[in-house]
MMTF fields as JSON, N, C-alpha, C and O atoms, coordinates in Angstrom:
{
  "mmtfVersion": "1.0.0",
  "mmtfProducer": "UNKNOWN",
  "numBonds": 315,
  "numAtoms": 316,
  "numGroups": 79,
  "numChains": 1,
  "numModels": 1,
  "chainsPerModel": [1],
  "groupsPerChain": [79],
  "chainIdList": ["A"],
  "bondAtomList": [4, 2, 8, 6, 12, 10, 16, 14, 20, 18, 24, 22, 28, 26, 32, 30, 36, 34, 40, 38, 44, 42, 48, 46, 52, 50, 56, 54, 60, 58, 64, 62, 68, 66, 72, 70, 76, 74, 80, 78, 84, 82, 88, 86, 92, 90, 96, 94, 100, 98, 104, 102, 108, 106, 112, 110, 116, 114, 120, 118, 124, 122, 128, 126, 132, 130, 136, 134, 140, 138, 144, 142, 148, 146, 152, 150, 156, 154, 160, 158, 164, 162, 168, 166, 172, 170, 176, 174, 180, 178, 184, 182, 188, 186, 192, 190, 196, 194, 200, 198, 204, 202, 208, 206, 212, 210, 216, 214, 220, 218, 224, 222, 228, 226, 232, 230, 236, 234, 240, 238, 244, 242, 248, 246, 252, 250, 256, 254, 260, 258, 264, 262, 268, 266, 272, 270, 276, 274, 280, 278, 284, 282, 288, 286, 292, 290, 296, 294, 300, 298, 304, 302, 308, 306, 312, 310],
  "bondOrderList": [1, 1, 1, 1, 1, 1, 1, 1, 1, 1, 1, 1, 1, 1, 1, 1, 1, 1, 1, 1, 1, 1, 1, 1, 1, 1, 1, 1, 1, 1, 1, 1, 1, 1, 1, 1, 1, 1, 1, 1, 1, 1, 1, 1, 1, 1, 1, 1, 1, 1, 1, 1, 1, 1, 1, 1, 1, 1, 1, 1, 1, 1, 1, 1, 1, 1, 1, 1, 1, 1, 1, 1, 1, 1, 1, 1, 1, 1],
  "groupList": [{"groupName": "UNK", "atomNameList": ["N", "CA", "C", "O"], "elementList": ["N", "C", "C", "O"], "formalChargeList": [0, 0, 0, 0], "bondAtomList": [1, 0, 2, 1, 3, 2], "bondOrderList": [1, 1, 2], "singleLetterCode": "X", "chemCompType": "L-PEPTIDE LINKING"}],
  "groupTypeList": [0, 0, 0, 0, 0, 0, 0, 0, 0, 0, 0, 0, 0, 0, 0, 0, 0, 0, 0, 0, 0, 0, 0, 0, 0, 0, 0, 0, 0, 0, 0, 0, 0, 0, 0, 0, 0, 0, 0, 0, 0, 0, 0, 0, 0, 0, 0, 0, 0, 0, 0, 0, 0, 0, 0, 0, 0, 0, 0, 0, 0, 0, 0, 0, 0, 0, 0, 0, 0, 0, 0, 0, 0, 0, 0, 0, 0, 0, 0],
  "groupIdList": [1, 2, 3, 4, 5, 6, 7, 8, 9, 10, 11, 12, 13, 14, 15, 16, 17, 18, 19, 20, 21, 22, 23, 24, 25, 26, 27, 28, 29, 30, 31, 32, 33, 34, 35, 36, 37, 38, 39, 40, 41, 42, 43, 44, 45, 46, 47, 48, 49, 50, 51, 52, 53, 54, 55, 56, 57, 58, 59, 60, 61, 62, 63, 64, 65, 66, 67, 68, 69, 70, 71, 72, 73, 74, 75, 76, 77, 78, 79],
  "secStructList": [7, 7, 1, 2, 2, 2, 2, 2, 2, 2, 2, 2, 2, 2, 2, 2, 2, 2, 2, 2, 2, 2, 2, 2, 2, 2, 2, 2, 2, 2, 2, 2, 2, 2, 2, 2, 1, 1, 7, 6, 6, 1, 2, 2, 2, 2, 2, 2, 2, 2, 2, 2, 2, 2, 2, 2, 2, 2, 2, 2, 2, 6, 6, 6, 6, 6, 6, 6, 6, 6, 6, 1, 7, 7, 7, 4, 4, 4, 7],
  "xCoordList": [7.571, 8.703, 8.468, 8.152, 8.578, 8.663, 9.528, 10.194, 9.435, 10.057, 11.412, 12.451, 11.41, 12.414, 13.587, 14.789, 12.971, 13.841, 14.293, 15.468, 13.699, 14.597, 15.044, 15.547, 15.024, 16.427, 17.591, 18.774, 17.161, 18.608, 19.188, 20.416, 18.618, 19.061, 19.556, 20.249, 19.245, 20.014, 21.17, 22.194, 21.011, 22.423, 23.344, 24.252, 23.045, 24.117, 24.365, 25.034, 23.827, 24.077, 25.274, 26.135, 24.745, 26.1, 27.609, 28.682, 27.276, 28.599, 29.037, 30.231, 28.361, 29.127, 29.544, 30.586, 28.584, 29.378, 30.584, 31.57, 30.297, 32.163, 32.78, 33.842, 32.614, 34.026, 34.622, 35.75, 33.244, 33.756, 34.248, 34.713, 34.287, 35.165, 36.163, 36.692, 36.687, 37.972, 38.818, 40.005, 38.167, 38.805, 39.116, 40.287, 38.28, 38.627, 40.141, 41.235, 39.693, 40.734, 41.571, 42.512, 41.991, 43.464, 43.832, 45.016, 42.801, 43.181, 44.407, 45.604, 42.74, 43.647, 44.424, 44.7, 44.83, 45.912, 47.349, 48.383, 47.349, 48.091, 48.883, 50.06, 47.691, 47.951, 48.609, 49.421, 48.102, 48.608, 50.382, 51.202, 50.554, 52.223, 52.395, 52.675, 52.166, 52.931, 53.052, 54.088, 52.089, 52.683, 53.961, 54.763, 54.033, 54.99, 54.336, 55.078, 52.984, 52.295, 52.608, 53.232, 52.166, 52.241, 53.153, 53.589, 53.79, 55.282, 54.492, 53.931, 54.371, 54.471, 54.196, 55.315, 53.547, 53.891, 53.693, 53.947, 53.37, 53.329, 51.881, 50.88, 51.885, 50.612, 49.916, 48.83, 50.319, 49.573, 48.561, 47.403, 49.698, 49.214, 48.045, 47.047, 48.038, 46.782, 45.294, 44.159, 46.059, 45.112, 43.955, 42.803, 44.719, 44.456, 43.674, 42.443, 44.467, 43.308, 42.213, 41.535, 41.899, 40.729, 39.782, 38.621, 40.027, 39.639, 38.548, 37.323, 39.56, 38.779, 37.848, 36.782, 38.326, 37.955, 36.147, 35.142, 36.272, 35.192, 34.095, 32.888, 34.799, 33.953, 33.137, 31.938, 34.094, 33.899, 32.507, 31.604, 32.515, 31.403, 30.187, 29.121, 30.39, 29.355, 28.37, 27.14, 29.406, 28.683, 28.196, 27.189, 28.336, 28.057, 26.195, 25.164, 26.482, 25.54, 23.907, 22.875, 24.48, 23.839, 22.793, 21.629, 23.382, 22.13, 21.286, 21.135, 20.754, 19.319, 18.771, 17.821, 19.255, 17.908, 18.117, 17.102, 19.3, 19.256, 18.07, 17.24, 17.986, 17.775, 16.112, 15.487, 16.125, 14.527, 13.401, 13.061, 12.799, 11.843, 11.939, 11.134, 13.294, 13.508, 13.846, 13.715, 14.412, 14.537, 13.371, 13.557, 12.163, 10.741, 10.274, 10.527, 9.215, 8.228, 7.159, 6.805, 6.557, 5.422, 3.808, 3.226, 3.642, 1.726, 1.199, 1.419, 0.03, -1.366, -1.89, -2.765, -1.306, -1.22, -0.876, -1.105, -0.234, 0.682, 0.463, 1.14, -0.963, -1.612, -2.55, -3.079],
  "yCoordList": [-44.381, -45.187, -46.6, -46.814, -47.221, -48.789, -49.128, -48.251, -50.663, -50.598, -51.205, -50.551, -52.224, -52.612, -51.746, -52.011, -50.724, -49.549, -48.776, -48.411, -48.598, -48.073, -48.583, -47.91, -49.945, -50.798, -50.817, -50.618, -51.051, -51.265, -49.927, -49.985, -48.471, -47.263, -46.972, -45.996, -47.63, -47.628, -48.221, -47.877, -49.214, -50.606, -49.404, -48.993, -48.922, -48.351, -47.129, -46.488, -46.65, -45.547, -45.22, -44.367, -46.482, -47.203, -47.483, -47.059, -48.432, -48.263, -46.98, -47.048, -45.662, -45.05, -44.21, -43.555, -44.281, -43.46, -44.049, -43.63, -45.445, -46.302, -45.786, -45.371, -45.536, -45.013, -43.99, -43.841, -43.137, -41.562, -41.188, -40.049, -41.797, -42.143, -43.0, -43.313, -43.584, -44.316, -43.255, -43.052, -42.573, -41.745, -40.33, -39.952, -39.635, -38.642, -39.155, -38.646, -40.648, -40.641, -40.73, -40.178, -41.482, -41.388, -39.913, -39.591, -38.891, -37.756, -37.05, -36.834, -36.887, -36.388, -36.652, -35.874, -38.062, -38.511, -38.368, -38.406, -38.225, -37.93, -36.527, -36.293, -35.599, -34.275, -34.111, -33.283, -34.971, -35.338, -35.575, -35.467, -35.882, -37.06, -35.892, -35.326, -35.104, -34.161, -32.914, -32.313, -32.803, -31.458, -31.755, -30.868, -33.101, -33.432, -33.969, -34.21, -34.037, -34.426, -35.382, -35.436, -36.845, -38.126, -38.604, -37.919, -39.887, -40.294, -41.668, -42.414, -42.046, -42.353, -44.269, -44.689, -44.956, -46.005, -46.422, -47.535, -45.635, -45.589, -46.041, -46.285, -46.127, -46.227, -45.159, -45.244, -44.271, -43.233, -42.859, -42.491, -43.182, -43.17, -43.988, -43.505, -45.54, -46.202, -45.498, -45.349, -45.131, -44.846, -43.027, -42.629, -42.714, -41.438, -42.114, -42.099, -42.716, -43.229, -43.785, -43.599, -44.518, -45.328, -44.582, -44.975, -43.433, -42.323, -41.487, -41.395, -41.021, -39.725, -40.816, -40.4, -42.005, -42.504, -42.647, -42.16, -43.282, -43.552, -42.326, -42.256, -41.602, -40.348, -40.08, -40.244, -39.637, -39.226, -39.814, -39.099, -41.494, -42.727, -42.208, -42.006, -41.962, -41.874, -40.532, -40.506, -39.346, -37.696, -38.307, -37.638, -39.014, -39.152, -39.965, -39.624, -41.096, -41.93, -41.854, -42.524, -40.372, -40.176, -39.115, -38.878, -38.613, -37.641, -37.785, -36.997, -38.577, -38.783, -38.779, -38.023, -39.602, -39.642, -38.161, -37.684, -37.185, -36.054, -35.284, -34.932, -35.008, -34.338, -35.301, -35.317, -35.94, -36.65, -36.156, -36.674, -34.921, -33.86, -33.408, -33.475, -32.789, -32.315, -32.738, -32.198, -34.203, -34.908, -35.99, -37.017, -35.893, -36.84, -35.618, -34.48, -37.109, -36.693, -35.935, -36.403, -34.76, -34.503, -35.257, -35.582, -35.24, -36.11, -35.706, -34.777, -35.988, -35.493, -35.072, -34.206, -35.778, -34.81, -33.074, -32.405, -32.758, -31.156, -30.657, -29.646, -31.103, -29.949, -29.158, -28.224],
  "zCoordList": [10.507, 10.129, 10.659, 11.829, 10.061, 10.153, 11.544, 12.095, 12.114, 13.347, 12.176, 12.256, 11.287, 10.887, 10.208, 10.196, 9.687, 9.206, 10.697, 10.753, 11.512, 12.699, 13.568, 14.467, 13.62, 13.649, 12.522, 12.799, 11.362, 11.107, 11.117, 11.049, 11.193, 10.835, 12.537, 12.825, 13.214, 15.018, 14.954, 15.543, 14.165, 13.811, 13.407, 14.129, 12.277, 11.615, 11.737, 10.925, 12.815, 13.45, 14.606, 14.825, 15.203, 16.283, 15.765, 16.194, 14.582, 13.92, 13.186, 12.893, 12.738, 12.51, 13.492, 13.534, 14.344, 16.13, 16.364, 16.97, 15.599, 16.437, 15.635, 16.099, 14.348, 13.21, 14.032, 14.503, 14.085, 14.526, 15.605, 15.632, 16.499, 18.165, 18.034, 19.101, 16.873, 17.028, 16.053, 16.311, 14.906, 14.095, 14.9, 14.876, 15.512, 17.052, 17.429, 17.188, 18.276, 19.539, 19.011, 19.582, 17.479, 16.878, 16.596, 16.699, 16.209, 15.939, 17.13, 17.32, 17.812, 18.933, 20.051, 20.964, 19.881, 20.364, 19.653, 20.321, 18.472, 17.937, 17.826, 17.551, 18.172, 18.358, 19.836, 20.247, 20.349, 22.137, 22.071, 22.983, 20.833, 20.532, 20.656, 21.713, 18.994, 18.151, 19.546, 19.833, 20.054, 20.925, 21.994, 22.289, 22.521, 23.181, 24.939, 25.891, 24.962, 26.085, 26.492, 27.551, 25.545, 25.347, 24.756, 23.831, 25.012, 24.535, 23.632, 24.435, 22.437, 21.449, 22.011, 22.305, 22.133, 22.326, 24.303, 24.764, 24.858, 25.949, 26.71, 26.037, 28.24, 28.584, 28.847, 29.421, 28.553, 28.792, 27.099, 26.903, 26.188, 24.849, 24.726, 24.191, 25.29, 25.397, 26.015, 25.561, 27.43, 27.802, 27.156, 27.326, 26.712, 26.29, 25.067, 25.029, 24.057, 23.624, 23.444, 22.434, 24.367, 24.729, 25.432, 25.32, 26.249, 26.929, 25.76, 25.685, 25.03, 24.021, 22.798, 22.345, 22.432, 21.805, 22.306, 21.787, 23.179, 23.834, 24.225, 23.994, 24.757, 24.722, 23.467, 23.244, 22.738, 21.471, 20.794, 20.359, 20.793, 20.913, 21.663, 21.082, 23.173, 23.616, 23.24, 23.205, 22.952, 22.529, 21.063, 20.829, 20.208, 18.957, 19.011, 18.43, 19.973, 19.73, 20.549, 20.495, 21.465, 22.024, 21.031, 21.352, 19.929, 19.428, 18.589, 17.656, 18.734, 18.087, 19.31, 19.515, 20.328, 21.919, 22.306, 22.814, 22.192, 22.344, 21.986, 22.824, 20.68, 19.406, 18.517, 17.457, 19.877, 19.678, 18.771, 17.707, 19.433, 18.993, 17.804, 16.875, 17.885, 16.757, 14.997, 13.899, 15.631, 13.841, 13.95, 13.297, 14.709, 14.689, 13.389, 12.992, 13.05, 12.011, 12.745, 13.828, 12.283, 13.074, 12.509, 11.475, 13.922, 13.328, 13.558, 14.335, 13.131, 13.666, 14.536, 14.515, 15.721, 16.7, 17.091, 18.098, 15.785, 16.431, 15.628, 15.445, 14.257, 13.502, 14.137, 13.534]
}
């Protein structure tokens, strides 16, 4: 793979880790409201969100360096 193709495919990898950790933390912050945990507008609501959100970000963007081995091309080396 090209270095320029795995940059921009890192670029846009990051941003969709950000979709998917801001779309999480609204989830389940919301589920946080609806059960009656979190009060709607609150700091705790912030913080809960910014919490799972972020998480959510970091478990996402981390798997490709995870999962290294396994989504590499194999070479010549490992015939």
């Amino acid at each position: 793979m090209s270095t320029g193709k795995l940059i921009v495919l890192s670029i846009a990898w990051v941003f969709a880790s950000i979709t998917i950790g801001v779309v999480v933390g609204v989830l389940l912050t919301e589920i946080l409201v609806l059960t009656g945990l979190i009060d709607n507008g609150s700091r705790e609501y912030t913080i809960s969100l910014n919490v799972i959100a972020f998480s959510a970000f970091a478990v996402v963007v981390t798997v490709p360096l995870v999962f290294r081995k396994r989504f590499a091309e194999d070479g010549p080396e490992d015939e």
